[in-house]
PDB file of N, H, CA, C and O in Angstrom:
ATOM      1  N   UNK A   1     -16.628 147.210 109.300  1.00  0.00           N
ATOM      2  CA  UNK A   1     -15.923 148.401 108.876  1.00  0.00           C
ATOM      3  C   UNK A   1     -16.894 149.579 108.804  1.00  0.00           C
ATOM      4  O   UNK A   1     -17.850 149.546 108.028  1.00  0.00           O
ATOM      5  N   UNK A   2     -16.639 150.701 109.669  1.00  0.00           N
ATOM      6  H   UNK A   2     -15.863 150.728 110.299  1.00  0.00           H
ATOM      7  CA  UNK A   2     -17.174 151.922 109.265  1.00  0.00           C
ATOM      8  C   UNK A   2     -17.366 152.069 107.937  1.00  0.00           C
ATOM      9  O   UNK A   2     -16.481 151.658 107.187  1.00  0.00           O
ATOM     10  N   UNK A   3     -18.953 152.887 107.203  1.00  0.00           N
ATOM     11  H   UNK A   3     -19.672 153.221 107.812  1.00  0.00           H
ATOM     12  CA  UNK A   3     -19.191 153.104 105.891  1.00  0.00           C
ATOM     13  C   UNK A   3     -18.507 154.447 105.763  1.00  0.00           C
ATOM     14  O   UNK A   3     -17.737 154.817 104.877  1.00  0.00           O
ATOM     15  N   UNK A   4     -18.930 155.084 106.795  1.00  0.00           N
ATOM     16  H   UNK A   4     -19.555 154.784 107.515  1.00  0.00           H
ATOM     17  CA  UNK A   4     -18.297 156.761 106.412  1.00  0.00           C
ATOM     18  C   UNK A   4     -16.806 157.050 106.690  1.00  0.00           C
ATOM     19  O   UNK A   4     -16.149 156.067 107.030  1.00  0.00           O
ATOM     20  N   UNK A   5     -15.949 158.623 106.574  1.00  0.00           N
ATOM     21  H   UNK A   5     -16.483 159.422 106.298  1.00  0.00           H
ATOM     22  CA  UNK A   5     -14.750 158.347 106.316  1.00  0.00           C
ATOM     23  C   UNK A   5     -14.360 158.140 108.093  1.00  0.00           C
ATOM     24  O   UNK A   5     -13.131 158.159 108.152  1.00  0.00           O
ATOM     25  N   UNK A   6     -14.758 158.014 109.060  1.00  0.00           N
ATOM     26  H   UNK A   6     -15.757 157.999 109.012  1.00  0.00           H
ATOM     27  CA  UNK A   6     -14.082 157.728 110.600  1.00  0.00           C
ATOM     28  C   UNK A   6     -13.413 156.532 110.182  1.00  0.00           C
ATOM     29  O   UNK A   6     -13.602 156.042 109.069  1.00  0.00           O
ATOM     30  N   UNK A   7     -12.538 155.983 111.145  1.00  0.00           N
ATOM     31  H   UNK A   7     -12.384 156.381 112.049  1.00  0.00           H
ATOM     32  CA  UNK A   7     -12.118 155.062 111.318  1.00  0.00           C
ATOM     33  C   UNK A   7     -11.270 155.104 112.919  1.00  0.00           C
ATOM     34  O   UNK A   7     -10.966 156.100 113.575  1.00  0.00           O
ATOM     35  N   UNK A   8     -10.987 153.352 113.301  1.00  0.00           N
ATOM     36  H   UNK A   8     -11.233 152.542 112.768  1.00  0.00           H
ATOM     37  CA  UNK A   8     -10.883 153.429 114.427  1.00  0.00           C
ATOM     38  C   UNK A   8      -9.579 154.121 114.586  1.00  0.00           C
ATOM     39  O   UNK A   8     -10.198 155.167 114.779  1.00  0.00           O
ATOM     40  N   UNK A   9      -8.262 154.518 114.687  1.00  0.00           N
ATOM     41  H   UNK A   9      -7.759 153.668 114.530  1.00  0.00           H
ATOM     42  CA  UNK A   9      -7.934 155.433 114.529  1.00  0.00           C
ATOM     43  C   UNK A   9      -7.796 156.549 113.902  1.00  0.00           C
ATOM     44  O   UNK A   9      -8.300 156.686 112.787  1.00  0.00           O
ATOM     45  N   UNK A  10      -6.998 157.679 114.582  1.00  0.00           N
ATOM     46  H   UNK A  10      -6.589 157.568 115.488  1.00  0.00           H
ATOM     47  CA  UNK A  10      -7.074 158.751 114.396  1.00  0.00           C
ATOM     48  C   UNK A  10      -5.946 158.649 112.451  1.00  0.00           C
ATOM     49  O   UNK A  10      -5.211 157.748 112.049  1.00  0.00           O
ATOM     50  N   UNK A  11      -6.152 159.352 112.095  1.00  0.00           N
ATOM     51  H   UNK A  11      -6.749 160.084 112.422  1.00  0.00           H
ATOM     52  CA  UNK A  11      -5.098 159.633 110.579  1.00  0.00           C
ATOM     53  C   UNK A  11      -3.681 159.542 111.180  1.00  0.00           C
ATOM     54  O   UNK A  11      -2.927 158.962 110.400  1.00  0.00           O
ATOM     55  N   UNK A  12      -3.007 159.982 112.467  1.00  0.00           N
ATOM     56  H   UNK A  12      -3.620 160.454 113.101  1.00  0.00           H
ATOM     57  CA  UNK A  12      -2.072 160.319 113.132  1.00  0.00           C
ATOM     58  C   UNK A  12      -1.558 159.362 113.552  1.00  0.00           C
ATOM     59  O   UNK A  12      -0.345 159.463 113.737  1.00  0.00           O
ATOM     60  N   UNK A  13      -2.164 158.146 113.859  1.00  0.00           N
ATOM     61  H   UNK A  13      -3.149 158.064 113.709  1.00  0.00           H
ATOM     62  CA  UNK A  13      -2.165 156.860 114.405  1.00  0.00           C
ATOM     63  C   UNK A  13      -1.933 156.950 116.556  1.00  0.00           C
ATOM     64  O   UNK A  13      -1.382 156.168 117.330  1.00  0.00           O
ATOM     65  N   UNK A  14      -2.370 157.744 116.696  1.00  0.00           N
ATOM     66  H   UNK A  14      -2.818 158.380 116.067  1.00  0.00           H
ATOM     67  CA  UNK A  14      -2.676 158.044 118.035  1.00  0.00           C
ATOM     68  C   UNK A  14      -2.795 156.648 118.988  1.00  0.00           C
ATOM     69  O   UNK A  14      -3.347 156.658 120.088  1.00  0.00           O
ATOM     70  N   UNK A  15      -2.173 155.429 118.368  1.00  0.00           N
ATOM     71  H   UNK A  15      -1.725 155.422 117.474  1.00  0.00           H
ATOM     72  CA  UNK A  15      -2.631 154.399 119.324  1.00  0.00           C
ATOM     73  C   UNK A  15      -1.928 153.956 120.801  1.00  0.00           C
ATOM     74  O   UNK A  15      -1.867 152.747 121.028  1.00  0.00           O
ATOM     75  N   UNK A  16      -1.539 154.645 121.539  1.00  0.00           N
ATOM     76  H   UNK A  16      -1.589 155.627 121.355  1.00  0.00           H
ATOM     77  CA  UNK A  16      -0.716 154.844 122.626  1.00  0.00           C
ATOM     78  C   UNK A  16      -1.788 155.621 123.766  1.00  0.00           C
ATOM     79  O   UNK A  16      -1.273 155.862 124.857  1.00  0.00           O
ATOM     80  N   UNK A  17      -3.164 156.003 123.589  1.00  0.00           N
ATOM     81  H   UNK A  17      -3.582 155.807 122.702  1.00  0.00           H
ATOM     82  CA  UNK A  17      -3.718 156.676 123.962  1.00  0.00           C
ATOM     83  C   UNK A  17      -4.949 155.648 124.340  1.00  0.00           C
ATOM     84  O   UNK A  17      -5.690 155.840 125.304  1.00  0.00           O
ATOM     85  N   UNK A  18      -5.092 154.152 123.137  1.00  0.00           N
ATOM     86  H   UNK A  18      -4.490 153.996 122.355  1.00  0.00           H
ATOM     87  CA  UNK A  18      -6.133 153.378 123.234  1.00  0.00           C
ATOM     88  C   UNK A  18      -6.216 152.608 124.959  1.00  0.00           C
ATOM     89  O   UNK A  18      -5.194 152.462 125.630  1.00  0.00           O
ATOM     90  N   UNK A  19      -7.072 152.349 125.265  1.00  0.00           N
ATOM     91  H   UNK A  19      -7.902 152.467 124.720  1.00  0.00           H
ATOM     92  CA  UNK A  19      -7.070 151.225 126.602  1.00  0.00           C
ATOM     93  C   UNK A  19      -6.274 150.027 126.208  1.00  0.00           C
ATOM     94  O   UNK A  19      -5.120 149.719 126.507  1.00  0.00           O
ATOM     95  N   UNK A  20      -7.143 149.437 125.483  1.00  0.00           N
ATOM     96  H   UNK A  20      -8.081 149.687 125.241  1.00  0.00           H
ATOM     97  CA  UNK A  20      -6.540 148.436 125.077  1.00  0.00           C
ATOM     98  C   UNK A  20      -4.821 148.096 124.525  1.00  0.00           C
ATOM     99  O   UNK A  20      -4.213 147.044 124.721  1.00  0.00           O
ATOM    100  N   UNK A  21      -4.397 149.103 123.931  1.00  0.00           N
ATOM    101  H   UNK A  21      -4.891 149.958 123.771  1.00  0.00           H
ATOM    102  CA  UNK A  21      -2.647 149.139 124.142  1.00  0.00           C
ATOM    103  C   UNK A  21      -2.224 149.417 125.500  1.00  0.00           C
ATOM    104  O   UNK A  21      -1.508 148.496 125.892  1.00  0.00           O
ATOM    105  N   UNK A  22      -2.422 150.539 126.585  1.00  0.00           N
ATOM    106  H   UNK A  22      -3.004 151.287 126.266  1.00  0.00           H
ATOM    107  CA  UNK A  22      -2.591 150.513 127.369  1.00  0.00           C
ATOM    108  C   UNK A  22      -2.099 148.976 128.302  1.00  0.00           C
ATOM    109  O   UNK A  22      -1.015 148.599 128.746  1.00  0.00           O
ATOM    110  N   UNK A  23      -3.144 148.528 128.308  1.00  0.00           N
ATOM    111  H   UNK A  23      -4.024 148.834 127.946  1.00  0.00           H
ATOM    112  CA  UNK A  23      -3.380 147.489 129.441  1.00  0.00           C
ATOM    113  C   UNK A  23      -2.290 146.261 128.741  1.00  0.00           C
ATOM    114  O   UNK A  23      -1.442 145.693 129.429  1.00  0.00           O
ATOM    115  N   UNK A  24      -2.548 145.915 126.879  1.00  0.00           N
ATOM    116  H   UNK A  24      -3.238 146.377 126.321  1.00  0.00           H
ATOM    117  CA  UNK A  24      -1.533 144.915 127.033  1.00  0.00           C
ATOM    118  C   UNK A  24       0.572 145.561 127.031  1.00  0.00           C
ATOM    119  O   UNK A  24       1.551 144.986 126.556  1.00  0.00           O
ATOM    120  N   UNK A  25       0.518 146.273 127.426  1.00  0.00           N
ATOM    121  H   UNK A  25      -0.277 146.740 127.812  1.00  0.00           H
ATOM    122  CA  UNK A  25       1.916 147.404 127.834  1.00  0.00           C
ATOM    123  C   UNK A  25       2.715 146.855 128.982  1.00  0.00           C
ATOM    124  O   UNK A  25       3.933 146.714 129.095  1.00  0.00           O
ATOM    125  N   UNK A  26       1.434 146.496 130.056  1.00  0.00           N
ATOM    126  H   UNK A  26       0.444 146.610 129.965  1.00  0.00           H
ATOM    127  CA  UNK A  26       1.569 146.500 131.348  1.00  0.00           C
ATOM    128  C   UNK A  26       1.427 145.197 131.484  1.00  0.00           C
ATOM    129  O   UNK A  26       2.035 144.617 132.383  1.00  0.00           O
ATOM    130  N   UNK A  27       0.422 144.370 130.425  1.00  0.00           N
ATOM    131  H   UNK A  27      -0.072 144.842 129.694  1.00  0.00           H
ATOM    132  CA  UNK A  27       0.917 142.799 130.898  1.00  0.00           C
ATOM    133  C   UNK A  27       2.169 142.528 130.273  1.00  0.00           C
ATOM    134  O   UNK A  27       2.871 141.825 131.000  1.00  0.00           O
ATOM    135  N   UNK A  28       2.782 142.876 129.032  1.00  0.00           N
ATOM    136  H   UNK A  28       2.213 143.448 128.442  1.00  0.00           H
ATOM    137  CA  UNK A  28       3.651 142.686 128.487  1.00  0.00           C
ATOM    138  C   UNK A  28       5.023 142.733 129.737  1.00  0.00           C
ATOM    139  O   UNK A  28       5.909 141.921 130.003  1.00  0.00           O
ATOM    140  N   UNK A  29       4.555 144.528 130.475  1.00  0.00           N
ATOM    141  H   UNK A  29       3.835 145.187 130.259  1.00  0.00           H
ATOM    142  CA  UNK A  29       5.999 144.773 131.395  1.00  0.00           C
ATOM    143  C   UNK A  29       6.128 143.676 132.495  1.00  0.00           C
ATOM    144  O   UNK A  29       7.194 143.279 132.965  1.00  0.00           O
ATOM    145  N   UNK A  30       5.074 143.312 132.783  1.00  0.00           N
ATOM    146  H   UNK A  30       4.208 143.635 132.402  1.00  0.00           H
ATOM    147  CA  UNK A  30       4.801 142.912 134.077  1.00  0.00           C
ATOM    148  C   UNK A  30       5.491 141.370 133.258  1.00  0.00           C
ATOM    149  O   UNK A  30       6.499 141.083 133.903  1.00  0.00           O
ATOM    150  N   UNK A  31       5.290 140.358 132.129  1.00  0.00           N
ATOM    151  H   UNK A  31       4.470 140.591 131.605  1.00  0.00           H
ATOM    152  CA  UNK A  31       5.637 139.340 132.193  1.00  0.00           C
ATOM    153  C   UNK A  31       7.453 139.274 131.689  1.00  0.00           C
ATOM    154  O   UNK A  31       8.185 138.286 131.741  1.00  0.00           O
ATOM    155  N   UNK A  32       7.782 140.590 131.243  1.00  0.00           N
ATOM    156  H   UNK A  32       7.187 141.393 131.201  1.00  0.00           H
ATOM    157  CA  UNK A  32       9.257 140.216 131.129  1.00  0.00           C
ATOM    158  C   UNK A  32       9.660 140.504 132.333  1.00  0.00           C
ATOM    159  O   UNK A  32      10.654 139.858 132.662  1.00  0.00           O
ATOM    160  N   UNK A  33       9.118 141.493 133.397  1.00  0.00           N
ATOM    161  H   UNK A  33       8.310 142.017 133.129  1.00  0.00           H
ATOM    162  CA  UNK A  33      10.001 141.785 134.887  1.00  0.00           C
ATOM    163  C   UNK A  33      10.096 140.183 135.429  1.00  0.00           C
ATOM    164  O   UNK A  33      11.151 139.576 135.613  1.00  0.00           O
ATOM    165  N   UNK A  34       8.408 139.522 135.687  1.00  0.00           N
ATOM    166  H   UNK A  34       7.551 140.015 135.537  1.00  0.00           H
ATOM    167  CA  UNK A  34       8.559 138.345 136.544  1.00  0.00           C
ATOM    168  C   UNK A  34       9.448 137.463 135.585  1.00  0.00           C
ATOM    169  O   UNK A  34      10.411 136.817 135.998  1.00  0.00           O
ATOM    170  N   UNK A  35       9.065 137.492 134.346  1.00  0.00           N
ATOM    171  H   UNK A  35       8.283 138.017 134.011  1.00  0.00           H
ATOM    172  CA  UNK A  35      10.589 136.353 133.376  1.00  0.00           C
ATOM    173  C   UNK A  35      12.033 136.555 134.046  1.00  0.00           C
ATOM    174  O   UNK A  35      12.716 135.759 134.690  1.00  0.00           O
ATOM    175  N   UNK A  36      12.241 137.735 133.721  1.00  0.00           N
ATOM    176  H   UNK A  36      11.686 138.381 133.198  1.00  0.00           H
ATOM    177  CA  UNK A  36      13.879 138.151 134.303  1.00  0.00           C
ATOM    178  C   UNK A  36      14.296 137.422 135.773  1.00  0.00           C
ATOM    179  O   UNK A  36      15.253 136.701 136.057  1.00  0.00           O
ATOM    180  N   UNK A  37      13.141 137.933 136.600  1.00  0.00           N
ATOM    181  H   UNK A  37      12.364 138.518 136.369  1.00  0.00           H
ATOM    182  CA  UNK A  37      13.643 137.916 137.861  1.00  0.00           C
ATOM    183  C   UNK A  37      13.190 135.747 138.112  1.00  0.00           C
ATOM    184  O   UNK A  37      13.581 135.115 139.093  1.00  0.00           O
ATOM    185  N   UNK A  38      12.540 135.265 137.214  1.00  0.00           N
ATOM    186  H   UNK A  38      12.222 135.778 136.417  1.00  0.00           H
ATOM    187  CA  UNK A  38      12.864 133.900 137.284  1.00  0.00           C
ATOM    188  C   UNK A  38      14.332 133.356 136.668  1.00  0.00           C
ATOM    189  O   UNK A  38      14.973 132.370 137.031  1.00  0.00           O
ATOM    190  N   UNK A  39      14.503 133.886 136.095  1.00  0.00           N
ATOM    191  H   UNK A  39      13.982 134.687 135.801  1.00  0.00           H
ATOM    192  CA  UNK A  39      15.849 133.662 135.385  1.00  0.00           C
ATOM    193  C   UNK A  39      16.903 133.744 135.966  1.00  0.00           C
ATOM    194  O   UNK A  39      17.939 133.156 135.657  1.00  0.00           O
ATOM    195  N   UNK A  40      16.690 134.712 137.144  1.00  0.00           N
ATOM    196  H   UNK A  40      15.848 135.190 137.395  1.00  0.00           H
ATOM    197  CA  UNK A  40      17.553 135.194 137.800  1.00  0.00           C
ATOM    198  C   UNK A  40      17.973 134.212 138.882  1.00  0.00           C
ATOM    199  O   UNK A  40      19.134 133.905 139.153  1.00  0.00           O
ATOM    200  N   UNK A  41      16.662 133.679 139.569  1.00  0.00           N
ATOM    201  H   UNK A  41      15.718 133.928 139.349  1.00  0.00           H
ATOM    202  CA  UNK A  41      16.468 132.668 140.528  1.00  0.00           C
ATOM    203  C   UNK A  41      17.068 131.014 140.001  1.00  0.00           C
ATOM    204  O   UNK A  41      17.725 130.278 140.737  1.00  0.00           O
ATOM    205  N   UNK A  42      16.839 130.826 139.200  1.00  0.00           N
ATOM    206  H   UNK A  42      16.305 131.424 138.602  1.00  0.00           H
ATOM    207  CA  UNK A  42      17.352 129.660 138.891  1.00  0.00           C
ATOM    208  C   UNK A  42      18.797 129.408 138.286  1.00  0.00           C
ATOM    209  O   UNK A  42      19.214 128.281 138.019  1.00  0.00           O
ATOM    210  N   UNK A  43      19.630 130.767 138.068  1.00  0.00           N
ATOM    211  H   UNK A  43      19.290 131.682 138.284  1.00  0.00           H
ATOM    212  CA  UNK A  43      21.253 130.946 138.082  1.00  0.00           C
ATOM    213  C   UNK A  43      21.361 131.129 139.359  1.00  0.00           C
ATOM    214  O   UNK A  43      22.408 130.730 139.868  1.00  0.00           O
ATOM    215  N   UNK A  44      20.213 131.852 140.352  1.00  0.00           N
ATOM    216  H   UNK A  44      19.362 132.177 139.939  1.00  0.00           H
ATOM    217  CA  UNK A  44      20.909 131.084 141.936  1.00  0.00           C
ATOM    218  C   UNK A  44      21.383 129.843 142.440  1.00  0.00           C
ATOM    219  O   UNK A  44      22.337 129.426 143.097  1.00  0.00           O
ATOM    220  N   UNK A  45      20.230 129.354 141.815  1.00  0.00           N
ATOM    221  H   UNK A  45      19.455 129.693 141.281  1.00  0.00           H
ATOM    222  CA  UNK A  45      20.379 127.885 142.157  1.00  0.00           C
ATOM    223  C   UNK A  45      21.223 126.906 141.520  1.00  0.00           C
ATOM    224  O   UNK A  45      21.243 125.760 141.968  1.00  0.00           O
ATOM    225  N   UNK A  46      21.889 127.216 140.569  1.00  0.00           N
ATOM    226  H   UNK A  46      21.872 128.148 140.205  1.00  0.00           H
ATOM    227  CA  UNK A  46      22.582 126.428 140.237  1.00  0.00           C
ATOM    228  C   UNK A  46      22.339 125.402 139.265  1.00  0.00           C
ATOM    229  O   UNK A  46      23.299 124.705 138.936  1.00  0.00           O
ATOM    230  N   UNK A  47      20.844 125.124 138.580  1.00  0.00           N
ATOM    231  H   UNK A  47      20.064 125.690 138.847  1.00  0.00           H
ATOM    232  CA  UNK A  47      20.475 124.662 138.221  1.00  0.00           C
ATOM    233  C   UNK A  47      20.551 124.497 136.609  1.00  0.00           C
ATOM    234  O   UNK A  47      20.574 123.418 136.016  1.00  0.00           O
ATOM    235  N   UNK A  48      20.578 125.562 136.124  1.00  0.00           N
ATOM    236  H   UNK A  48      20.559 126.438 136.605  1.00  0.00           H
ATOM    237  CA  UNK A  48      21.605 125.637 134.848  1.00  0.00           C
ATOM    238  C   UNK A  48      22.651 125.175 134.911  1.00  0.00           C
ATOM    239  O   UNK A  48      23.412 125.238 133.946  1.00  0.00           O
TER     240      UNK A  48
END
């Protein structure tokens, strides 16, 4: 923990700006698109 008053965010909570939210955003989007579109594939098939 920082001694002085900084801290890792801003007072505002600015965290939409971090890399790290950032990047897990995009694994997040990226694993419900490929979820969906498996979901999708296997009500093709009939398999349900």
């Amino acid at each position: 923990m920082p001694t002085d008053n900084s801290s890792f965010l801003a007072p505002k909570g600015d965290y939409k700006n971090l890399i790290a939210f950032q990047k897990s955003e995009c694994i997040y989007d990226i694993t419900c698109y490929c979820l969906s579109n498996i979901g999708a594939l296997v009500l093709d098939w009939g398999v349900v």
